[in-house]
Backbone as a ProteinNet text record, in pm:
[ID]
protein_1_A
[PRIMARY]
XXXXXXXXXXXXXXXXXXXXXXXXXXXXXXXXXXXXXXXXXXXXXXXXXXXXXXXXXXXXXXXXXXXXXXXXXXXXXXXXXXXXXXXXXXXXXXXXXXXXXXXXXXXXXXXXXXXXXXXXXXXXXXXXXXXXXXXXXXXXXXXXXXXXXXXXXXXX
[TERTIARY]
-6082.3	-6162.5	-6124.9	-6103.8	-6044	-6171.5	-6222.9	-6332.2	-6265.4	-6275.9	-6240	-6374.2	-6359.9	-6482.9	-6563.1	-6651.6	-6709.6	-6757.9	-6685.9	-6691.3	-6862.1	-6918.8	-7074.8	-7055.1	-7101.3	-7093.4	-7273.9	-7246.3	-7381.7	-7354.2	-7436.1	-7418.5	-7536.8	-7536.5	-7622.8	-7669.6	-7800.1	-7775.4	-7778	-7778.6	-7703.8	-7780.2	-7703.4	-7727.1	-7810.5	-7777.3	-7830.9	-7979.8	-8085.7	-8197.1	-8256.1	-8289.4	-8342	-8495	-8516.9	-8720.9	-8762.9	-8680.4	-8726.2	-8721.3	-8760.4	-8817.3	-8620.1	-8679.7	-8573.1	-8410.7	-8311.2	-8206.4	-8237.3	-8189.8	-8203	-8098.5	-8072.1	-7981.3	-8004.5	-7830.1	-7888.8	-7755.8	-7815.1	-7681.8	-7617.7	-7497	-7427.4	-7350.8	-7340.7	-7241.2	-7112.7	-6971.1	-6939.9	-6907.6	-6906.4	-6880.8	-6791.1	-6710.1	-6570.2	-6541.3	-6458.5	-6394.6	-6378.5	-6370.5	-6325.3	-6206.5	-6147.6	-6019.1	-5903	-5782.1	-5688.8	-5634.9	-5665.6	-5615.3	-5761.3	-5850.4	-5972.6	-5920.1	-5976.9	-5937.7	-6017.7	-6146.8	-6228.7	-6208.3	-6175.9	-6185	-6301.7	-6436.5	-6568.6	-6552.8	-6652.8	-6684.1	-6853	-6837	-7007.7	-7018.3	-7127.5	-7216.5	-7337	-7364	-7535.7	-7590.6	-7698.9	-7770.8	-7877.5	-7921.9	-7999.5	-8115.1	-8245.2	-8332.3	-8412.5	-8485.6	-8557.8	-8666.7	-8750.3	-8852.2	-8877.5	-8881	-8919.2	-8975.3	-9138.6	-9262	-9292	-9200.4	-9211.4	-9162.2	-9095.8	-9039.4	-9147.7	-9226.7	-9356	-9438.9	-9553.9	-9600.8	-9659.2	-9740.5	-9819.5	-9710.9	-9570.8	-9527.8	-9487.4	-9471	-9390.7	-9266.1	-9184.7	-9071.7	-9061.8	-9214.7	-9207.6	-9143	-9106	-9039.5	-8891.3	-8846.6	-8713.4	-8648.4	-8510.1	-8396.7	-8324.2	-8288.6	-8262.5	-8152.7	-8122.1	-8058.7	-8050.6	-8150.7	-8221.1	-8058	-8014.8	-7867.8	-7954.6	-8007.2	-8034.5	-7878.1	-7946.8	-7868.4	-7787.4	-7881.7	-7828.5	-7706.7	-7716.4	-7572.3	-7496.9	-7540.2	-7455	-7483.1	-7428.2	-7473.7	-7384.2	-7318.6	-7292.4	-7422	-7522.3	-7631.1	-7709.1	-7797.1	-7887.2	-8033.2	-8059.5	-8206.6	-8189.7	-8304.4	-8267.4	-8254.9	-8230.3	-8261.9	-8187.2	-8281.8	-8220.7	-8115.3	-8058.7	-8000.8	-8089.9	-8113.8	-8240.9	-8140.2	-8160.9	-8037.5	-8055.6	-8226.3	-8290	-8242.1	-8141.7	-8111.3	-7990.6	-7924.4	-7809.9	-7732.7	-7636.1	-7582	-7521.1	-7488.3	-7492.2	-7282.3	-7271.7	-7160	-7150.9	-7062.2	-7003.5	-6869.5	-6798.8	-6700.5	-6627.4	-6521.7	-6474	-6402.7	-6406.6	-6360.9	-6470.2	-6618.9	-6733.2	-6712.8	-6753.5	-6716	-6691.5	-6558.5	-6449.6	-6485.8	-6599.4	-6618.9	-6750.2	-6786.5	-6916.1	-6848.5	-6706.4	-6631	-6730.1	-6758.2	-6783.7	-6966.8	-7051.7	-7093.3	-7114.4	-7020.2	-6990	-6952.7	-7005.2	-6996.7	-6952.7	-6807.5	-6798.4	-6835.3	-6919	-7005.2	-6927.7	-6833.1	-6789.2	-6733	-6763.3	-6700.7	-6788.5	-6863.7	-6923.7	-6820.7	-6848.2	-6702.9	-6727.1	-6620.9	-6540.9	-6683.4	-6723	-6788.1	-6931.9	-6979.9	-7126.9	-7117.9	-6938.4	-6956.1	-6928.8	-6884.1	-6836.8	-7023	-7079.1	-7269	-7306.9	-7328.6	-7327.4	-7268.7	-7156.8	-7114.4	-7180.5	-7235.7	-7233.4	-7404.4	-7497.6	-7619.8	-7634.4	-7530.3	-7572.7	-7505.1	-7363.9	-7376.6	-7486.1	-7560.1	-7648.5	-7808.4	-7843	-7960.9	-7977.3	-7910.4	-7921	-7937.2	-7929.5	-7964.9	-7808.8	-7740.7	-7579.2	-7511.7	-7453.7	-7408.5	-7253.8	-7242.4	-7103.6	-7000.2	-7023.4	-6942	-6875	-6976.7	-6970.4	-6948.6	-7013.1	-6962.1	-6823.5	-6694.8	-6596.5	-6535.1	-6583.5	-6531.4	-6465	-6590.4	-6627.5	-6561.6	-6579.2	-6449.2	-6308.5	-6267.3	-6117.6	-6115.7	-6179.6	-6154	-6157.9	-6238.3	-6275.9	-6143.7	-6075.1	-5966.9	-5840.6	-5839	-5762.1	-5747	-5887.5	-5901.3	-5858.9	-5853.6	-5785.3	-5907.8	-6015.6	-6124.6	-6136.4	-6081.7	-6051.4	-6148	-6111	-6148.5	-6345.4	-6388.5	-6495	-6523.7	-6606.4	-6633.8	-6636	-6537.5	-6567.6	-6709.7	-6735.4	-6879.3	-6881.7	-6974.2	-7023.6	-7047	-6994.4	-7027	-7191.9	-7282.3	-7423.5	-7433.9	-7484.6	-7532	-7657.6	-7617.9	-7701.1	-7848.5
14007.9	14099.2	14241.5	14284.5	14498.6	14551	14629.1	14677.4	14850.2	14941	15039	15129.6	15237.9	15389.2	15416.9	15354.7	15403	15263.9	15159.8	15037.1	15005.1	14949.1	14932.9	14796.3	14712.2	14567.1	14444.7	14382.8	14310.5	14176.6	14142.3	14027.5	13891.2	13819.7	13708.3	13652	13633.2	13543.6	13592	13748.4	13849.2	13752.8	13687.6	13636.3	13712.8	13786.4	13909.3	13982.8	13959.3	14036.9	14080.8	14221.6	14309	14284.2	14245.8	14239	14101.6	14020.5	13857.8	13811.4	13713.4	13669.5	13586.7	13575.1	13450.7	13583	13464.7	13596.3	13585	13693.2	13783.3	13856	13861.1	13965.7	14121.9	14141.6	14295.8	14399.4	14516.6	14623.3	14702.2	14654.6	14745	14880.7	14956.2	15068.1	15086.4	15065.2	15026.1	15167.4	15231.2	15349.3	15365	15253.8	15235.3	15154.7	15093.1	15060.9	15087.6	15034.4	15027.3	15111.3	15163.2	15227.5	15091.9	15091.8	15002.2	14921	14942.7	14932.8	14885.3	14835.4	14747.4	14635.4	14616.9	14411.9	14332	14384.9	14304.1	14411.3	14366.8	14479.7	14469.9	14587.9	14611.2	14704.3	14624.2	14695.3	14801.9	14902.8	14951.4	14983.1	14903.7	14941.7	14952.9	15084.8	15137.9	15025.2	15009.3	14908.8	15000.2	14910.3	15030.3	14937.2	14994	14991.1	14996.8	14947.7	14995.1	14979.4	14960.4	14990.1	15137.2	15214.9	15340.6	15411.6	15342.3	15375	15432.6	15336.1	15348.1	15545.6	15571.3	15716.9	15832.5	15773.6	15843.2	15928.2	16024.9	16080.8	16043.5	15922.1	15837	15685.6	15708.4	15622.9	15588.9	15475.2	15460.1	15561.8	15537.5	15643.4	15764.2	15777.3	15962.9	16069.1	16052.8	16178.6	16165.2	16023.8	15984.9	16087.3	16062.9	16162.8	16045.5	16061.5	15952.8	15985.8	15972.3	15986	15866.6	15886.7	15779.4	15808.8	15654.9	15645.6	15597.3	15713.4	15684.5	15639.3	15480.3	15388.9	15508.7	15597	15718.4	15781.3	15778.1	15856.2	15740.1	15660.3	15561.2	15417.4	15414.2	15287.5	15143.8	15171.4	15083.4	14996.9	15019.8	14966.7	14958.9	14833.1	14789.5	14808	14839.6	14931.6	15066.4	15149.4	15277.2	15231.8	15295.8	15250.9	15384.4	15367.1	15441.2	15436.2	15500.8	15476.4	15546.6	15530.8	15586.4	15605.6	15735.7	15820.3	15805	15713	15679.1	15550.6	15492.4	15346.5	15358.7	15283.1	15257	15166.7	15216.4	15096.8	14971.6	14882	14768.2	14748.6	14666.7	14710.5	14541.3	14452.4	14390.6	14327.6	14221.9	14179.7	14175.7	14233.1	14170.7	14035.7	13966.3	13798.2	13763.7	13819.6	13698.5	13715.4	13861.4	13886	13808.3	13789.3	13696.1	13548.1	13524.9	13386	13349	13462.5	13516.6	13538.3	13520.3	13590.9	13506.2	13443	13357.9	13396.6	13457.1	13550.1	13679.8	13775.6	13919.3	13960	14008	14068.2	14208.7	14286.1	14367.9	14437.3	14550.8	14604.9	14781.7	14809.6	14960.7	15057.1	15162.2	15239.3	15371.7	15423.7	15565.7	15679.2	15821.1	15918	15954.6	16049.6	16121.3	16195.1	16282.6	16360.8	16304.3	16213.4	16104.3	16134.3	16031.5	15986.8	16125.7	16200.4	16341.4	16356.9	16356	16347.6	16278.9	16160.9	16079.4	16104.7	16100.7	16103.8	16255.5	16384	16456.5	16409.4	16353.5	16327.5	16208.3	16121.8	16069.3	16140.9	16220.3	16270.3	16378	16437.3	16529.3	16445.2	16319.4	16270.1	16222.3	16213	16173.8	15998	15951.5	15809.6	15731.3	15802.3	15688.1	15710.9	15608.9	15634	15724.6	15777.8	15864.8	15744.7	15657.3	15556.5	15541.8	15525.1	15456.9	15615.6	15712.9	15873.4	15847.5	15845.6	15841.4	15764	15635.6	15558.6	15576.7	15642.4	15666.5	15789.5	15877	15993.3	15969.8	15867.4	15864.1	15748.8	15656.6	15595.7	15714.6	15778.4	15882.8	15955.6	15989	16035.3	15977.7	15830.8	15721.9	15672.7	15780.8	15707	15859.6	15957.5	16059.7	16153.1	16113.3	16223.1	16292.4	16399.1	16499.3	16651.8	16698.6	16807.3	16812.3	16690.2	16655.6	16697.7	16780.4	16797.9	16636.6	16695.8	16569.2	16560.9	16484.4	16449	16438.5	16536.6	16571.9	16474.5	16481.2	16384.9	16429.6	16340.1	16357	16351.4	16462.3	16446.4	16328.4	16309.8	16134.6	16230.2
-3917.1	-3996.7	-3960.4	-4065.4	-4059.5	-4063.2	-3948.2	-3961.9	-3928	-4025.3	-4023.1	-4034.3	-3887.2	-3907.6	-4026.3	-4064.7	-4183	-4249.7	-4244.9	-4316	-4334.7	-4421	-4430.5	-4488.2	-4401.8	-4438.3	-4403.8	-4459	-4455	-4372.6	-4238.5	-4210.6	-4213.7	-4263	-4282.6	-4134	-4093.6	-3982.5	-3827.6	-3857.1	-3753.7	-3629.7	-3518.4	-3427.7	-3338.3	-3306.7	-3206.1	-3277	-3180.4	-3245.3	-3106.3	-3101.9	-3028.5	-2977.6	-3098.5	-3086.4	-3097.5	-3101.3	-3120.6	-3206.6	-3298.7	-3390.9	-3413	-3553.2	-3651.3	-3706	-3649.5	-3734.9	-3906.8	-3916.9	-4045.8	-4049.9	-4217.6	-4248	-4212.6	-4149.3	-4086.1	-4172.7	-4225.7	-4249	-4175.2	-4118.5	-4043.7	-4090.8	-4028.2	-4022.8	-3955.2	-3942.6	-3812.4	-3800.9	-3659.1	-3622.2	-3547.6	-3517.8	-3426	-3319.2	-3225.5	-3136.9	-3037.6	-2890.3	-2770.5	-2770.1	-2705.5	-2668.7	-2650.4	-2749.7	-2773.2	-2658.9	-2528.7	-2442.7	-2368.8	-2389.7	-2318.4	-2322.1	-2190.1	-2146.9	-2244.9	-2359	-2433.4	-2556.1	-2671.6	-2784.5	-2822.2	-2815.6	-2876.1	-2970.2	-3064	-3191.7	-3198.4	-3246.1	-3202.8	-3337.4	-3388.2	-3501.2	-3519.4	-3621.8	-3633.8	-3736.2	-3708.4	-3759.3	-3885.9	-4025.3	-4068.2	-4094.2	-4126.6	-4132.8	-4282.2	-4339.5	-4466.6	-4461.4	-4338.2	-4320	-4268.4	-4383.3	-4358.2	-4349.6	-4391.4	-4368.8	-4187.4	-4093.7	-3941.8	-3941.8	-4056.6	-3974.3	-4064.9	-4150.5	-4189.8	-4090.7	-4153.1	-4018.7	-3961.6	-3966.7	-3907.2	-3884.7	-3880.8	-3813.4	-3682.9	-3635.8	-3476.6	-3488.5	-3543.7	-3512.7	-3583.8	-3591.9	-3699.9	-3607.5	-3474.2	-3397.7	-3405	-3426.1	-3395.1	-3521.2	-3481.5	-3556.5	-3664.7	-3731.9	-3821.2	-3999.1	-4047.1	-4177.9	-4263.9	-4398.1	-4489.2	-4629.7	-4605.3	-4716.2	-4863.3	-4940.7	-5059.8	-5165.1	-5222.7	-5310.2	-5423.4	-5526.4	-5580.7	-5535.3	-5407.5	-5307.8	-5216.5	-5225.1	-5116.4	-5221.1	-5338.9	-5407.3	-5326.9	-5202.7	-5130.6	-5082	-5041.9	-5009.2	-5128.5	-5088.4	-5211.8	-5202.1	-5121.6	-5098.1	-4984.8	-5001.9	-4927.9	-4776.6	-4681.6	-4547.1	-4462.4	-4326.9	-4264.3	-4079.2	-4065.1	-3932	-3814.7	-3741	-3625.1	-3549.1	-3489.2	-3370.8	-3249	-3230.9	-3113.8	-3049.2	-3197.7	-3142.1	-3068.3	-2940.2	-2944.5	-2994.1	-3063	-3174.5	-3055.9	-3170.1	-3117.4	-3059.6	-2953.4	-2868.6	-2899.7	-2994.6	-2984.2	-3002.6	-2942.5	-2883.2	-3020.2	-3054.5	-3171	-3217.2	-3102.9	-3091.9	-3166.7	-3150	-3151.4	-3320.3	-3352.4	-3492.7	-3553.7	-3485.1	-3554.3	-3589.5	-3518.9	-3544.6	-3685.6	-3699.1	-3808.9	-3942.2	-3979.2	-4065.5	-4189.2	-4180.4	-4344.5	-4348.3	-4259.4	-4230.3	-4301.3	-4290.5	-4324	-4479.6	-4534.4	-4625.1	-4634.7	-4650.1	-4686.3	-4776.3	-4773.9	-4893.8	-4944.6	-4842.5	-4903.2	-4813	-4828.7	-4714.4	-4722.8	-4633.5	-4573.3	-4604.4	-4674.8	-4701.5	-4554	-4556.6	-4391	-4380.1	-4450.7	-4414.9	-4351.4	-4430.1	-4379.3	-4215.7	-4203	-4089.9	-3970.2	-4025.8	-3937.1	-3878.5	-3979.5	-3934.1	-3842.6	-3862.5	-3779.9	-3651.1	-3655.6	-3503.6	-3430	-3492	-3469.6	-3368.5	-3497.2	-3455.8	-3334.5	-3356.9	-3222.9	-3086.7	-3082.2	-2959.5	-2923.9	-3022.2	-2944.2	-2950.5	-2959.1	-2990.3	-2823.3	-2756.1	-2589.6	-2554.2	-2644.5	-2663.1	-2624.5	-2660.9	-2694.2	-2546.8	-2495.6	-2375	-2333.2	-2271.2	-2254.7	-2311.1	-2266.7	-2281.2	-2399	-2487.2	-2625.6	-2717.7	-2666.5	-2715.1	-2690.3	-2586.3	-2557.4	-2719.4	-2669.6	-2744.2	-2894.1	-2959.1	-3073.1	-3100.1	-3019.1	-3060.9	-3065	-2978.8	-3003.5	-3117.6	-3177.4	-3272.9	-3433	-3411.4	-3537.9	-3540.9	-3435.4	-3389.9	-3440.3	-3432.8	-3466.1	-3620.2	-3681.7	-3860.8	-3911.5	-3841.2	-3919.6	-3906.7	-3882.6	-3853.7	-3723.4	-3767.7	-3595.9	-3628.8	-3519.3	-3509.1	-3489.6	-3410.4	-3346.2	-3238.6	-3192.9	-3039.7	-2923	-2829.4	-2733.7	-2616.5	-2649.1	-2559.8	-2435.4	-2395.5	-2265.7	-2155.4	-2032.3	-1928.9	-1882.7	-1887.5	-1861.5	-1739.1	-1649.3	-1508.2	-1479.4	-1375.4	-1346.4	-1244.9
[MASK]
++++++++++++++++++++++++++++++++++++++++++++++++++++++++++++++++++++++++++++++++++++++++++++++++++++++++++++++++++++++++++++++++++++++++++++++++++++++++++++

């Protein structure tokens, strides 16, 4: 599976669930790759949300930082939803991926500029780890999207 910076794909089933319950279909974002040269190739993708009532002012995440992909402007997605800057995206193996292929639904592609956002909002949201900041800049780097500030090593 070609998962290229920007790719917005739908997975059935998504194995992995954060809060419990039954898998369910989840919409990914992928936001890039491990550095070519990792002993494990990881994939990190933002997960979105359409429960958006939670980022209301009387919601749980009414403080969080976030960007809502209205269908009108992103008719890649089939209901509105949003990406939360509070989350850390999800860091998986691209072997396992690989085994989900019948799974995955490719749904489109995010323009340069979306994702130039994105990457901008999660390195300054404090949530994403240096790690996965690293990561993510040299893949954006790798799709032709440059001229990104490189992310700060966080004092411990």
């Amino acid at each position: 599976m070609n998962l290229e910076v920007g790719t917005v794909f739908r997975w059935d089933n998504f194995p992995s669930h954060k809060f419990g319950g039954e898998s369910k279909a989840r919409w990914f974002v992928c936001l890039g790759s491990s550095e070519i040269f990792a002993q494990v190739a990881i994939v990190y993708l933002s997960t979105t949300t359409t429960q958006l009532q939670h980022f209301g002012t009387s919601g749980t995440r009414r403080n969080h930082s976030k960007f809502i992909f209205k269908t009108n402007e992103f008719p890649v997605f089939d209901k509105e939803c949003a990406i939360d800057f509070h989350e850390q995206p999800y860091s998986i193996e691209l072997a396992k991926i690989s085994n989900y292929q019948n799974d995955i639904e490719t749904r489109g592609m995010i323009d340069e500029n979306t994702m130039r956002m994105i990457y901008k909002r999660l390195s300054s949201s404090g949530f994403t780890s240096p790690k996965i900041l690293n990561d993510l800049h040299a893949s954006f780097n790798r799709a032709g999207i440059t001229g990104l500030k490189k992310p700060k090593h966080r004092k411990k």
